[in-house]
C-alpha positions in Angstrom: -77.1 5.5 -63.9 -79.8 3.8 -66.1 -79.7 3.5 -69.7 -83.2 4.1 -71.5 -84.3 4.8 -75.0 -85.2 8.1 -75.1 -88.0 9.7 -77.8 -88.4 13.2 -78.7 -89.4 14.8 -81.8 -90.8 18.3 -82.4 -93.4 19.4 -85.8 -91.5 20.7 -89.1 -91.8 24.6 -89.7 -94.6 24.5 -87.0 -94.6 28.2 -87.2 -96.2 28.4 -90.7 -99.8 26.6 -89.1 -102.4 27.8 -87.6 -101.9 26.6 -83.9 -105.7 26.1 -83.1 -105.6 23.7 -86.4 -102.5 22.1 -85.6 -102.2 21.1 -81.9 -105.6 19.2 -81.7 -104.1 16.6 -84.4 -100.7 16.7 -82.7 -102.4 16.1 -79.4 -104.5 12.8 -81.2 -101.7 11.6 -82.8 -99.4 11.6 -79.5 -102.3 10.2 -77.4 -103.0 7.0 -80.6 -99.5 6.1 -80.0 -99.2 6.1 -76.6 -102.7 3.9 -76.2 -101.2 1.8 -78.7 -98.1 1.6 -76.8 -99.1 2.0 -73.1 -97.5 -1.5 -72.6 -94.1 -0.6 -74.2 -93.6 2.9 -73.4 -91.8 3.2 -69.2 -92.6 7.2 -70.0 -95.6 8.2 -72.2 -95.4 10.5 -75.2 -95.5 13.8 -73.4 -96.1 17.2 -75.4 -93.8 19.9 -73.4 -92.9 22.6 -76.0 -95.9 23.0 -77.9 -94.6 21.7 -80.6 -92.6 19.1 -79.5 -92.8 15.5 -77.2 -90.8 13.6 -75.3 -91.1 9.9 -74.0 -88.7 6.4 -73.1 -89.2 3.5 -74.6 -88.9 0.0 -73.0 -86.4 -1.5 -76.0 -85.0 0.1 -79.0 -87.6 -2.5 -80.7 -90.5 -0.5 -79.0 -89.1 2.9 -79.8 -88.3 2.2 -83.5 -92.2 1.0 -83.8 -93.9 3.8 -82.2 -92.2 6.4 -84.7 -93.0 3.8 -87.5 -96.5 4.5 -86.0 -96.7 7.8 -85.7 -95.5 8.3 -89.2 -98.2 6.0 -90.6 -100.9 8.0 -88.8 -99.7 11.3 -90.0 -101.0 10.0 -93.2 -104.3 10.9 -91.8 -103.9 14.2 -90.1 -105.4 17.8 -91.5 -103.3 19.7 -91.7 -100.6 17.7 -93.0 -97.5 17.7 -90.9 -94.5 16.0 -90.5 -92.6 15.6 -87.6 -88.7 15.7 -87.1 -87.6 12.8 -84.0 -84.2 12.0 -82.3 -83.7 8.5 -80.8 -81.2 8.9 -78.0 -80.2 6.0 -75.9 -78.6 6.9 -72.6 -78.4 7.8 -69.0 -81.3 8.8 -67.1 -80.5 9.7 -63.2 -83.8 10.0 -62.1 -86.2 7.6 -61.9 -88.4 6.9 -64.7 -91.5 8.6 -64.6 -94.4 6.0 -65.6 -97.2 8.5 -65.9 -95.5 11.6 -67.5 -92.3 12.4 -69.1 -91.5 15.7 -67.0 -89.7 15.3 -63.6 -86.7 13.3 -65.4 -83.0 14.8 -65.6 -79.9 13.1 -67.2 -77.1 13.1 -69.8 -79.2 11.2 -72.4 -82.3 13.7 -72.3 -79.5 16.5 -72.5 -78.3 14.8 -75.2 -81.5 14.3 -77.4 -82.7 17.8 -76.5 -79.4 19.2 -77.9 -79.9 17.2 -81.2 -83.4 18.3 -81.5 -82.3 21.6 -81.0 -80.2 22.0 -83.5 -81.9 23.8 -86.7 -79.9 23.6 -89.3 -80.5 23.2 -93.1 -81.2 19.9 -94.5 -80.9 17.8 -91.2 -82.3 14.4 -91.4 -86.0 13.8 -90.0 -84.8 10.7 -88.1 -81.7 11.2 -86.0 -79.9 8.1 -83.4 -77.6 8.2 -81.3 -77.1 4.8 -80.0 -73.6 4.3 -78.5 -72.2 0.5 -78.2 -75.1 -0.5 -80.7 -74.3 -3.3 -84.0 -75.8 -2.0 -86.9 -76.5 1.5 -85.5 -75.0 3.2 -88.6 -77.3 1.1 -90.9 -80.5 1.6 -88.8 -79.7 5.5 -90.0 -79.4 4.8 -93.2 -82.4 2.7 -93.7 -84.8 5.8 -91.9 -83.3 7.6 -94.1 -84.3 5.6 -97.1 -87.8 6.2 -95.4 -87.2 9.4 -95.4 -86.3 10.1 -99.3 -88.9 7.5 -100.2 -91.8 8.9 -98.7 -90.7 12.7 -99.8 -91.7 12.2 -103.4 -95.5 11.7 -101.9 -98.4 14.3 -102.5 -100.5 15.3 -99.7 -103.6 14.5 -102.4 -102.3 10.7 -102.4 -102.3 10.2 -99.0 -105.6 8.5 -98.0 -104.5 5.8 -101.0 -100.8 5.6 -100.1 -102.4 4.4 -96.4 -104.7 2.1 -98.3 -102.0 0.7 -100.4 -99.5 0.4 -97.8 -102.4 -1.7 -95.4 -103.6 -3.9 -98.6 -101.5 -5.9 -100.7 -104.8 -6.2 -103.5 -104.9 -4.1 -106.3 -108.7 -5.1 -106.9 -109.8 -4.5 -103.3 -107.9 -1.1 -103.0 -109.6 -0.7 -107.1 -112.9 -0.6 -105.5 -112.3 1.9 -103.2 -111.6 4.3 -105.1 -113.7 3.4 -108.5 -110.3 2.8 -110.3 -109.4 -0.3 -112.2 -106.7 -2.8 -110.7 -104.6 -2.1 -113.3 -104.5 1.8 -112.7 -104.1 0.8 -108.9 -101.0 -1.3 -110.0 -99.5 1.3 -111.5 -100.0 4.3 -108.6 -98.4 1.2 -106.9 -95.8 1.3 -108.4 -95.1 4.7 -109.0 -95.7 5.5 -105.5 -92.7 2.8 -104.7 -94.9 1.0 -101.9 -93.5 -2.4 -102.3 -89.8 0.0 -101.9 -91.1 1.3 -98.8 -92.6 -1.6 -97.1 -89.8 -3.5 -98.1 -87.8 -0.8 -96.2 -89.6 -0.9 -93.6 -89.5 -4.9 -93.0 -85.6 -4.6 -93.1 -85.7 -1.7 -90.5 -87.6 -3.9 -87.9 -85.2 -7.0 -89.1 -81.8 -5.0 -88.5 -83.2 -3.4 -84.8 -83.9 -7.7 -83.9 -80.5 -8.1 -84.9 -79.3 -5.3 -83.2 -80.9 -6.3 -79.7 -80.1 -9.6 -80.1 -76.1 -9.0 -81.3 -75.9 -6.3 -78.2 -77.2 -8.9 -75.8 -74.9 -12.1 -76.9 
């Protein structure tokens, strides 16, 4: 049986949106990623549920960076959203379906369906389960860093949170927005960008060391 990285994540309270508002931006997201990621995804980023996708990844490196992906373009969606995703690696018994992710049966979907499913209060937005994996534990807690960092941001912030996070100048991103550099500094900071990106460097650094550990 084949071991794959296996992506699924379905929308927060989808129920409280207005469907014909809501899927088309779920539906560009999805399809941004998996252009972006055609090379790296063996199954693309499939909506099945309505709500929800499915996909495999070719590496845990690969998986790990289309989320980051996804999350950075949900800065951009209207309506906002946010989207709750399980990384699961394990078995898939049936081959690997390069055009679609439907067709595909095995303990690891079971799984990560089984942890999406589960609804309870308070459950993290970023769940793994990656057995015989170094550093697994503080992959977890690093998303979840993400996690708490990014859920002190306004929805009114956004389009400058995704400037500020794509440029490091305070006077570029000043005049942009008519703001001074020093007032752009400051939404910086209180924002905790330099926390987040900093985050998100170590994130990418600790899945390296992970692959590479796993492998020696």
């Amino acid at each position: 049986m084949a071991q794959h990285y296996i992506v699924m994540a379905d929308i927060v309270r989808s129920s409280v949106y207005d469907g014909d508002l809501l899927m088309p931006e779920f539906k560009k997201v999805v399809e941004e990623c998996n252009q972006a990621y055609r090379e790296k995804l063996l199954s693309p980023f499939t909506i099945t549920l309505g709500d929800e996708f499915q996909g495999v990844a070719d590496s845990l490196r690969s998986a790990v960076e289309a989320i980051l992906f996804l999350e950075d373009r949900l800065l951009t969606v209207h309506p906002v959203f946010s989207l709750r995703y399980v990384l699961v690696y394990g078995a898939i018994d049936t081959p690997v379906n390069p055009e679609i992710a439907y067709g595909m049966a095995g303990h690891g979907l079971t799984a990560a369906r089984e942890i999406l499913a589960k609804k309870r209060r308070g459950r993290l937005r970023f769940q793994l389960n990656l057995p015989d994996h170094p550093y697994s534990q503080e992959l977890q807690m690093l998303f979840r860093l993400l996690e708490l960092l990014a859920g002190h941001w306004k929805q009114k912030d956004y389009v400058l949170i995704k400037e500020l996070l794509a440029n490091s100048s305070d006077m570029a991103v000043a005049a942009l927005f008519e703001k001074t550099a020093s007032q752009i500094w400051k939404r910086r900071k209180t924002l905790q960008i330099e926390e987040f990106t900093s985050v998100k460097e170590l994130l990418i650094r600790t899945v390296d060391y992970c692959e590479r550990d796993r492998h020696a």
